[in-house]
N, C-alpha and C positions, 0 to 999 in steps of 0.2 A: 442347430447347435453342433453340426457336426465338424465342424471344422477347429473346434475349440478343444478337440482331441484327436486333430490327422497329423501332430507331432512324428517323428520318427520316436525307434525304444533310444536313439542315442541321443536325441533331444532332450527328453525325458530323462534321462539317467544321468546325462550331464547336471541340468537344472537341478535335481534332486539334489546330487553333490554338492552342489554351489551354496544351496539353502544349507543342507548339515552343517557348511564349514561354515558359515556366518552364523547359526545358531552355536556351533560349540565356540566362536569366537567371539560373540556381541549378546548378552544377556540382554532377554526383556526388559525395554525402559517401559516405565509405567507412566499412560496416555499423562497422568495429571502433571506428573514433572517434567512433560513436553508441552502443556499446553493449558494447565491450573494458572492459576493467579505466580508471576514474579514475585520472589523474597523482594525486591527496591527493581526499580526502572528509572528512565529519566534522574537524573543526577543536576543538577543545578546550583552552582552558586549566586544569593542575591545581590544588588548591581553594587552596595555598599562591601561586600566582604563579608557578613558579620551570620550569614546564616547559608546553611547549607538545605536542599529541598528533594523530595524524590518521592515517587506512585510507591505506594507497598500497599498490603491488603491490613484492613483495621475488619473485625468481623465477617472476615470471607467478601470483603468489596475494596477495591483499590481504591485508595484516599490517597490526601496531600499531605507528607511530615516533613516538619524542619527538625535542624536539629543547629546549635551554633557549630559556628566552626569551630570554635578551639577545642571544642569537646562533642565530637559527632555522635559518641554514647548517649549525649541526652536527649535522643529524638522524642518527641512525641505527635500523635495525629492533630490535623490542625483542621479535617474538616470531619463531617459524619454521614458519606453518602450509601446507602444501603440497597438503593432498585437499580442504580446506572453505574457503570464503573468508571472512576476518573481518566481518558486518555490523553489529555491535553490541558495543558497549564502553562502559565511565564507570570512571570515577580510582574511588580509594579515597578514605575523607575524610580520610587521613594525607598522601597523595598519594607514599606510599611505593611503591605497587603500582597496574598497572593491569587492571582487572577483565572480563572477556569472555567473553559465550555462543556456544556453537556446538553444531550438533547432526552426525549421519552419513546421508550421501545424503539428505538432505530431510524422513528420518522424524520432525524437529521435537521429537525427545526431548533437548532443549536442556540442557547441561549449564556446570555453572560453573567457570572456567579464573582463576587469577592470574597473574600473571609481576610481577616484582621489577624495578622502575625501573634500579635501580642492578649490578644482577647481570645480568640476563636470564633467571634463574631462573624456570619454570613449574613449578604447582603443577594439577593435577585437585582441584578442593575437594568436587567430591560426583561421587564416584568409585562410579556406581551402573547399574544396565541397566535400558533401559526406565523409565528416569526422566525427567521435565520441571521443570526449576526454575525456580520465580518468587520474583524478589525483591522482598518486602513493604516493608521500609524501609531506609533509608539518611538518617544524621543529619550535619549541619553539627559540631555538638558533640561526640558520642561518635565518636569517632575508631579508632577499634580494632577495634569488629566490627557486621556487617549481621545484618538480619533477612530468609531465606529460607524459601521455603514447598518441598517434598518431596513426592513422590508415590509413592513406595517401599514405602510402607508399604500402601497403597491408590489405585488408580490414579485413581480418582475425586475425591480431595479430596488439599488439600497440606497436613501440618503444618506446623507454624511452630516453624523452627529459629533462637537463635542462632548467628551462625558466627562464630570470632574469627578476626579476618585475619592472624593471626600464625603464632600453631599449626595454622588449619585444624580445628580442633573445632568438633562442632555441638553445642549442647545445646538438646535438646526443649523449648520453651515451653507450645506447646499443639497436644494430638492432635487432631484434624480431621475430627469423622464428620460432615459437615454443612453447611458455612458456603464458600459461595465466594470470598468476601475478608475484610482485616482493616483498619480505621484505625488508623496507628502517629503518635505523635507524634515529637517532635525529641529525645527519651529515648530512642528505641527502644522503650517501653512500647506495648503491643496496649489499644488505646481502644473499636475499636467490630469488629462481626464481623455479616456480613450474611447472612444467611440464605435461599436460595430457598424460594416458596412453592410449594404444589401449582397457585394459579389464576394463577402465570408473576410475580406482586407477587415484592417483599420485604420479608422484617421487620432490624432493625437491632438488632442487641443491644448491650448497655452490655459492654464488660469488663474487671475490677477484679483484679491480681493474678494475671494469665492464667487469670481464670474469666470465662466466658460467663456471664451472667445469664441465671436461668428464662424472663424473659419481655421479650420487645422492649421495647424503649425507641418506637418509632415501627415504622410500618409503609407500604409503597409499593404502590401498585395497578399492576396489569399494565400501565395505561396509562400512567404515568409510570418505570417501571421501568424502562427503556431511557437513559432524559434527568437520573435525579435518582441520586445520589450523594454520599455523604461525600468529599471529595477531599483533605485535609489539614487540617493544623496549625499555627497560628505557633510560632515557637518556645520563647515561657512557656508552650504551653498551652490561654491561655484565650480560644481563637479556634478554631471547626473550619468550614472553609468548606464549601461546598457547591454542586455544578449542582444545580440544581431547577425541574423543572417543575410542579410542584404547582400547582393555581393558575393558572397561565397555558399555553400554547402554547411557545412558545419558550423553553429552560431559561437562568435569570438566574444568577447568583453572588449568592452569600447568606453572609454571617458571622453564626455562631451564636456568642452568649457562653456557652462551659461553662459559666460558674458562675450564670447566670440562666437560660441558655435561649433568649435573646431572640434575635431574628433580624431581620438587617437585610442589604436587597436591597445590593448594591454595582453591579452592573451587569446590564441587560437590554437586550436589542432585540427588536424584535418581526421582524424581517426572519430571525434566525438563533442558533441556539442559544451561547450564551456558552461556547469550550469552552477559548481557551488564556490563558493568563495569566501571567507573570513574578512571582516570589517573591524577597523580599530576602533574600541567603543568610545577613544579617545578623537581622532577626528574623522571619524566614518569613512578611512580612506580602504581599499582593498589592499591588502597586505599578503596574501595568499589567494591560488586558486585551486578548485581541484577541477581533474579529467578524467571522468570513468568512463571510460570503453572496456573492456576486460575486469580490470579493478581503478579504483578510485587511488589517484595521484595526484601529490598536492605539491603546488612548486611556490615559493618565495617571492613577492616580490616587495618587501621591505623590508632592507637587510638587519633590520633590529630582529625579527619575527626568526628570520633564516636559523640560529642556533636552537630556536625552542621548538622548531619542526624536527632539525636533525638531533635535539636530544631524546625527543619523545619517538625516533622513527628506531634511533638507537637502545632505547631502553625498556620498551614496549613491542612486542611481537603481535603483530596482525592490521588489521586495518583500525587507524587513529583516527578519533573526532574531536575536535574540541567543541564541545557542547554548548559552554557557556564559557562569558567572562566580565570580570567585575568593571564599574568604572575606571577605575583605577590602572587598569587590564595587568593590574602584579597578582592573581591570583584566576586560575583556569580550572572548568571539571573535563577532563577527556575521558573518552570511552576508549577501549580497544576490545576489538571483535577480534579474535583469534579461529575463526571459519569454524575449526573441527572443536568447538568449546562455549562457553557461556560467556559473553560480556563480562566486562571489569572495569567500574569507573574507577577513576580517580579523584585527588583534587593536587592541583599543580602549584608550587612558587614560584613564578619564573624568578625572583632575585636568587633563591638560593638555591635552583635549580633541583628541587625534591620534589615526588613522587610523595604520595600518600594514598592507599590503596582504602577506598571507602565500604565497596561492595561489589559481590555477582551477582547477577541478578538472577541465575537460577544455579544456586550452588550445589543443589542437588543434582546437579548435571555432571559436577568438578570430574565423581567418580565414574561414569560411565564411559564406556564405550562409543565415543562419536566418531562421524565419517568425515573425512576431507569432503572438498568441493573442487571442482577444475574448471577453469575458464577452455570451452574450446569454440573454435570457428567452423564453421559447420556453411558448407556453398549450399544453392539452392540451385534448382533445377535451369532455372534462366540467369544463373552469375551472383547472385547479390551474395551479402554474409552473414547469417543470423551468428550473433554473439549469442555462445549458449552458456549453461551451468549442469554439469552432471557429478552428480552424486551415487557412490557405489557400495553396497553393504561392506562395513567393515568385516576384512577378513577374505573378503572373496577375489582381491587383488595382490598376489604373495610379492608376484615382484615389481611391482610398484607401478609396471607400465601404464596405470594409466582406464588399463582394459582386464574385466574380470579374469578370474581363470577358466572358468567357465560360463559361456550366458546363463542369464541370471532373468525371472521376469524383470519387465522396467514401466514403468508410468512416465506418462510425455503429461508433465505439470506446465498448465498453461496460464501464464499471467493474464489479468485483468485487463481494463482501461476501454477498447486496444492498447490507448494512447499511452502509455505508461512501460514500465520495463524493469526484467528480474536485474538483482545488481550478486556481485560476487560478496558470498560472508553466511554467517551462522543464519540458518534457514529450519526455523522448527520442524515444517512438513518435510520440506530435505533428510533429516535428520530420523525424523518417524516412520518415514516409508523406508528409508536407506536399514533402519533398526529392524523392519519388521521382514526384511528379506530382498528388496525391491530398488535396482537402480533407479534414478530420478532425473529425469533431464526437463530442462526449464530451458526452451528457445526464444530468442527477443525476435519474434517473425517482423516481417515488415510492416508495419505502422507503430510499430515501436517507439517510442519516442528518446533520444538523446545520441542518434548514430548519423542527426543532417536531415536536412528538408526532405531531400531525394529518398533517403530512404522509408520517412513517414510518409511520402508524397505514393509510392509503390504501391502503399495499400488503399488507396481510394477508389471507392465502388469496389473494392475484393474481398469482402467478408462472404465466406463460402466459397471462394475462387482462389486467387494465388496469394491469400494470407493463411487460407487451408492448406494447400498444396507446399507452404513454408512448415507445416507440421507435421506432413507425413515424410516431408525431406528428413527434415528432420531425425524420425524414425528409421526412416531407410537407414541414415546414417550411422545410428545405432547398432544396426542391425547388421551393417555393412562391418563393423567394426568388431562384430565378434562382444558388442553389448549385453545383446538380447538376441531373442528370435521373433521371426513377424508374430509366429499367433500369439505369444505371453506379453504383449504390448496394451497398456491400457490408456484412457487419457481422463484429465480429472484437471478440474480449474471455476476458481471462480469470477463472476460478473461477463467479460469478454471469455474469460475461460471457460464459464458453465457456459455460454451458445459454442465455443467451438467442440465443447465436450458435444451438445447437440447436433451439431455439425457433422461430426464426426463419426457419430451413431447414424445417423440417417444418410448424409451425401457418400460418404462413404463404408458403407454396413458392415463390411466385410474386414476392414483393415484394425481393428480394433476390439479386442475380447471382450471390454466392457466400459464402462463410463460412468462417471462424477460428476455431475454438475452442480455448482451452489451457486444460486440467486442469478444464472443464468436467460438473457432473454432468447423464447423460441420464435417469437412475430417481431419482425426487426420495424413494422409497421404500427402494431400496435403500441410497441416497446415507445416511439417517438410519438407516440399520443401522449403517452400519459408523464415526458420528463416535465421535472419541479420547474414554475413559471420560472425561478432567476435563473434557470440555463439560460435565458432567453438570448443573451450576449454573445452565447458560443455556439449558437443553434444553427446558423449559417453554415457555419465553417463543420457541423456534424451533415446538416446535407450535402456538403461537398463529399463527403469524407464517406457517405455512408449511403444517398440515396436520396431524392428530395418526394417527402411523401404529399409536398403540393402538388405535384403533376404526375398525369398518369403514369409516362418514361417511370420518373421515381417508383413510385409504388408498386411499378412490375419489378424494378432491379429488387427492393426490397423484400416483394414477395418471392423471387425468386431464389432470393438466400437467407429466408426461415426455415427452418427446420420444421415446424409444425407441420407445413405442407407436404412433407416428406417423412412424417412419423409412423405410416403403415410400412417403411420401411427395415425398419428397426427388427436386429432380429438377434441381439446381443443382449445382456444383463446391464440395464441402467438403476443408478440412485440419482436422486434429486433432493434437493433440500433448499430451505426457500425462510427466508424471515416474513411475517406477514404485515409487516411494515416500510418493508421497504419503496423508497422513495423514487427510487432509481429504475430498477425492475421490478414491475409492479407483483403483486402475487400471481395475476393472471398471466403471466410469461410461463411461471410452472403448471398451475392448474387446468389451463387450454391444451398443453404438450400432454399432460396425464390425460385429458379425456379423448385426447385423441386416442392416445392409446389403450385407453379401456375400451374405447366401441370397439376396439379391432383384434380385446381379447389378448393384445403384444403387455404381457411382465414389464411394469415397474413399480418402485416403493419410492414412495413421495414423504417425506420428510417437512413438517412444519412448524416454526417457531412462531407462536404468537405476540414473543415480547422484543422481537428481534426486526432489524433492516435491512440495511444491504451487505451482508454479512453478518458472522455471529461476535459478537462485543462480550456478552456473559461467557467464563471460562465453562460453566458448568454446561452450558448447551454447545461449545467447541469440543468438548468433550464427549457429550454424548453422541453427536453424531460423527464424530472421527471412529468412536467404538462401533459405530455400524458399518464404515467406511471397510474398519481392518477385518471385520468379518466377512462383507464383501467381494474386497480385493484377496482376501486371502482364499475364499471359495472358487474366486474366476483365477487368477494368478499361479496361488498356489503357497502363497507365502504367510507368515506366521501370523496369531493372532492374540493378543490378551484377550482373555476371558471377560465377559460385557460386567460382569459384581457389579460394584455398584454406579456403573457408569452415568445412569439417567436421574443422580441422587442432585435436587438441586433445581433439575432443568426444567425448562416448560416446554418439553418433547412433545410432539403430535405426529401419529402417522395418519395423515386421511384414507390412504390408500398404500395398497401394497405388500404391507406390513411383512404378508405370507411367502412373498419372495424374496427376502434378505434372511439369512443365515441365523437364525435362533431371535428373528428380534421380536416374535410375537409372546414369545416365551421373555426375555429382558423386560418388554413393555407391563407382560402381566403381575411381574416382581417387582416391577416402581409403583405401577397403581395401587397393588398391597401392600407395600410399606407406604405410601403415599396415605394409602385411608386408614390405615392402622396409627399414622401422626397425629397427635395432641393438634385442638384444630380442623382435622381434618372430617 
């Protein structure tokens, strides 16, 4: 531990500084108004006009409420769910009913729920165990019933059911030994069915009258099969667009004429992959796209749409979404992120061109003290460019360059996936570490996904190798920069983030003062025993990507970028925290890394949720273990901490182990059990 104080005294005395001035300029936010349940989320207009919808908490659990539009005062809750919180919902295209997945404790076996607008009526519509439902299409026009995929029948692949939203029958379209997804048009008719290959490619079959064709129609090589995909249909038909990276680097938007074939690019950049786009709900043509590389920009390409982008880019400060839009498409809800601030929906006219301010969604945020964000590019040691996001306590940057006045500790916040990526805008954890003393840098390393083939292509076979050495860059960089300083650097991340937190603790011991990981895998071997049967699609293309545990080769490269096998090496302050349901990384990813560590006597505190998955979903258990986190980091760091009160009121906290080496938490634990068994009930 000695190196966690061979600071110099003007290290120390700088840091010190840097902390005073961000506490006399940034008052303590309190953990629950960064990370409690949202006043409203999700904002939604239904397809008809006539109702307005959004997550708010009804009895401390987020539910579903309309409210009309002429009078959004009259909300009321429309559904009563009390153990799972609602995070996903969409109307029906009657706009009779509103339609919601949710799964139990975390196990992700997502099922489909209705509730009746006008009744409050719920319905269970695939009323099955051990199932995950994906919904395949949903049309402007057919109005009466979706296309859903089922996994009931074989855990590995989904049929394709229709579901009529009336009576709740599903009738069988097409049984599923095979095909990981389906292109549906604005019929509801199954157009195209894509097929994994054995070398991780895919092939794309034609399908006519819910028959697969013998033989693809086109085929995609393992190096584009991540970037190229069938993504939709106009609404005649004779349009199917397309990401594709064929051909170039960065995947463009492409419109294929069904009836010739021809294909014509409509948008590319060379900076980042073409991935979101607005469709007119009147003929499902692409009217807009956006490009995020740095930030998200969105260009026109039907000049009716051009005035209602540049009235909302003019009248609206931060980054714009349009969320939803009616049939009709004369009525919009847009969001606007404001980075250093809380969300603000709207609901839009396009004829009379107004603005109508609905809600924040945490407006108890309005009054604090929030930090900016900064888009920077950051090289890596062999050339590439991770797109990063750093955040800096407010207060600790007078003249705005950019660069504290003094280093400052920093946390290298590591996204998930790998395959996935941090994006620029209001960032809770940014905002909470930034609050509690602590710059935050969030790097998109290489296997990132949305910067081109080539650059997700980098990180294959490099977990623990140079998608590592992409994070210590990283830090350098920080550190190069008058950020931070090497010893006050910590790293903390969940799913790909909790293994490079592991990573990071064990391959490299020394570069790191302490570590976070949540629902992090330590056996990258193990880890690919145990993913859910319907990965089965993309399971290829993760042995490309990651190791192939059929063959010996594989399972050495594997073994040799687990961190379990490296855990007597550990000689820094770790926290772990783990859902015990998760689907993804099983619990034994955390529990094996802890026992390593106990035979060897190496400090850590293991964190367990028993009602939770791959991640935490209840705000009340985000909350309590964030309260351990800032005790934590504030002991190794140095930086501030709210007092744990009543942090674990609510949660279903467990420490199995550790407990005695995190900062007051055996003391917290022993004040929730006592109020815990002092509760009515209890």
């Amino acid at each position: 531990m000695r190196r966690l104080f061979a600071a110099s005294a003007i290290a120390i005395f700088t840091a010190a500084t840097a902390l005073a001035a961000v506490a006399a300029e940034a008052p303590l936010i309190e953990r629950t108004k960064l990370f409690g349940n949202p006043s409203r989320s999700q904002g939604r207009i239904s397809p008809d006009g006539k109702w307005l919808s959004w997550l708010a908490p009804r009895d401390g659990m987020m539910n579903i409420w309309v409210a009309p539009t002429a009078d959004p005062t009259k909300a009321r809750p429309l559904t009563t769910e009390k153990v799972r919180p609602i995070r996903q919902y969409f109307w029906s295209p009657d706009a009779s009913m509103i339609l919601f997945i949710n799964d139990k404790g975390g196990d992700e076996n997502f099922l489909l729920y209705e509730v009746d607008v006008a009744t409050g009526a719920q319905k269970l519509l695939t009323p099955f165990e051990k199932t995950r439902v994906q919904v395949f299409g949903l049309s402007r026009h057919v109005k009466d019933r979706i296309l859903v995929g089922l996994n009931n029948r074989d855990a590995h692949w989904h049929d394709v059911y229709s579901l009529d939203l009336k009576t709740g029958q599903l009738s069988l379209m097409l049984k599923n030994d095979g095909f990981g997804g389906f292109g549906v048009d604005d019929q509801l008719r199954l157009r195209t069915a894509s097929k994994p290959r054995p070398d991780g490619g895919t092939d794309i079959y034609r399908v006519e009258n819910n028959q697969v064709a013998a033989e693809p129609q086109e085929s995609i090589g393992f190096e584009d099969s991540a970037d190229t995909a069938p993504v939709g249909y106009t609404a005649d038909g004779t349009t199917l667009y397309w990401v594709d990276s064929r051909g170039r680097d960065t995947a463009a938007l492409i419109a294929q004429d069904t009836r010739t074939n021809k294909r014509t690019v409509i948008a590319e950049d060379s900076r980042a992959d073409i991935t979101e786009a607005m469709e007119s709900p009147i003929t499902g043509r692409v009217d807009a796209y956006g490009v995020n590389y740095l930030k998200t920009e969105w260009t026109a390409l039907d000049s009716t749409i051009k005035p209602d982008l540049d009235f909302l880019r003019s009248h609206l400060k931060g980054q714009v979404s349009v969320t939803s839009r009616t049939d009709a498409d004369d009525l919009w809800t847009v969001a606007v992120d404001p980075v250093s601030g809380p969300a603000t929906t709207y609901l839009y006219d396009r004829k009379a061109k107004r603005l109508t301010k609905l809600f924040v969604n945490r407006p108890e945020l309005e009054s604090a003290t929030l930090a900016g964000m900064q888009p920077v590019e950051i090289k890596t040691r062999d050339g590439l460019t991770e797109v990063s996001y750093l955040t800096l306590p407010p207060g600790s940057d007078a003249n705005g360059d950019g660069v504290p006045d003094h280093p400052v500790p920093m946390v290298l916040l590591v996204h998930g996936g790998p395959w996935g990526r941090d994006e620029y805008g209001y960032n809770g954890m940014h905002q909470w570490l930034a609050n509690r003393g602590y710059a935050v840098l969030s790097p998109n390393y290489r296997a990132s996904t949305g910067f081109g083939k080539k650059y997700l292509a980098a990180g294959n076979l490099q977990w623990g190798l140079k998608m590592h050495d992409d994070l210590i860059d990283a830090a350098d960089w920080a550190v190069k920069k008058g950020v931070t300083t090497r010893e006050k650097v910590a790293i903390m991340g969940g799913s790909y983030g909790g293994y490079a937190t592991l990573a990071g603790m064990t391959f490299t011991p020394d570069r790191f003062a302490c570590g976070v990981d949540i629902v992090g895998p330590s056996n990258l071997n193990t880890l690919l025993e145990s993913i859910p049967a319907y990965w089965i699609a993309g399971r290829e293309q993760m042995y490309r990507r990651m190791g192939d545990p059929r063959t010996p080769e594989g399972q050495a490269v594997l073994k040799a970028a687990s961190p379990l096998f490296k855990a007597d090496a550990i000689k820094r302050p770790l926290l772990i925290g783990q859902g015990a349901n998760d689907p993804r990384v099983n619990q034994r990813e955390a529990s094996q890394i802890v026992a390593a560590m106990k035979a060897k006597n190496i400090p850590v505190t293991y964190i367990l949720f028993p009602d939770e998955g791959h991640g935490f979903a209840r705000p009340e258990n985000n909350i309590a273990f964030y309260a351990i986190t800032e005790q934590f980091l504030g002991k190794c760091l140095g930086g501030r901490a709210e007092p744990y009160g009543k942090a674990f009121a609510g949660s279903s906290i467990t420490a199995p182990y550790g407990a005695e080496f995190a900062p007051g938490l055996q003391a917290a634990l022993a004040d929730h059990s006592s109020a815990a068994g002092a509760a009515p009930g209890h």
